[in-house]
C-alpha positions, -999 to 999 in steps of 0.1 A, spaced: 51 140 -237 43 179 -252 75 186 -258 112 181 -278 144 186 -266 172 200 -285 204 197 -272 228 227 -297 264 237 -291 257 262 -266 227 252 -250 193 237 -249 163 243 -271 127 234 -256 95 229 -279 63 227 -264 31 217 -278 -3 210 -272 -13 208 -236 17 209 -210 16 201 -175 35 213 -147 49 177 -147 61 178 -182 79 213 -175 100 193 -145 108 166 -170 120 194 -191 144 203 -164 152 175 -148 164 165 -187 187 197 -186 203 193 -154 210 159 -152 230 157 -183 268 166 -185 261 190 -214 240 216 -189 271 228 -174 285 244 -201 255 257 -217 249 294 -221 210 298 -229 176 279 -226 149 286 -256 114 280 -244 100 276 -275 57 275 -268 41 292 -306 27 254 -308 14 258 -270 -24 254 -266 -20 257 -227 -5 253 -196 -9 237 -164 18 255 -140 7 251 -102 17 271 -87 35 251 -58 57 236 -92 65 265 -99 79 273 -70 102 245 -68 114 248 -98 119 285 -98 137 275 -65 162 248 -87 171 271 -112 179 299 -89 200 278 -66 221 266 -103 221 305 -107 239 311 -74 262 284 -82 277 297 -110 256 284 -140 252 317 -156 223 316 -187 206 335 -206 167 318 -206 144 336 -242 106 323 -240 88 330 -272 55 330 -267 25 344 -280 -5 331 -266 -7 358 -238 -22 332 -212 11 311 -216 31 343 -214 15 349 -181 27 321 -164 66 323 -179 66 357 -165 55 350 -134 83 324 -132 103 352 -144 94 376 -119 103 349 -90 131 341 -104 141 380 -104 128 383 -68 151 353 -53 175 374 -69 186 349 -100 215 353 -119 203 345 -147 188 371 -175 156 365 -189 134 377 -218 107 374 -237 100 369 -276 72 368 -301 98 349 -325 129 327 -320 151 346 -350 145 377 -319 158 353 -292 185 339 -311 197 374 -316 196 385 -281 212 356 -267 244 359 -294 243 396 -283 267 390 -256 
């Protein structure tokens, strides 16, 4: 499986590496909302430097654009930083982005070329 999970005080770090599938990205999630500790979390780092590519249907990324913003609406409020910088894989996490923003998500969203950047915006209130 391409990827670790980090559970911190406050929320939930991702690493992804090497080749990641669109199943591997639901696994990811399915990880964060199934345990206790994802409803009092306050960010998601999607950490992807060590990314080669991705394979993000886009039918999965539908659905799970469609999970996250139905948790958005009911009341888990977060603050998602990707860091990428392979520009192909910052494609598709802005796409996600952008139908997450369309469906109206409450959540905020940005993007980084490094996490000390993310962590800053996502203690910034």
């Amino acid at each position: 499986m391409p990827f670790r999970t980090i559970w911190e005080e406050r929320g939930i770090k991702w690493e992804f590496y090497g080749h990641v599938t669109s199943a591997e990205i639901e696994k990811a999630n399915e990880t964060f909302f199934s345990d206790p500790r994802s409803e009092k979390a306050k960010y998601q780092i999607v950490h992807t430097l060590e990314t080669e590519g991705v394979e993000w249907r886009p039918m999965e990324m539908v659905e799970i654009t469609m999970n996250d913003v139905q948790a958005s609406r009911s009341g888990m409020q977060l603050k998602l930083a990707y860091i990428a910088d392979n520009e192909r894989i910052r494609e598709k996490i802005e796409k996600y982005v952008a139908m997450s923003k369309n469906l109206n998500s409450e959540w905020q969203f940005k993007g980084f070329r490094d996490e000390v950047s993310a962590r800053e915006w996502i203690s910034a209130g």
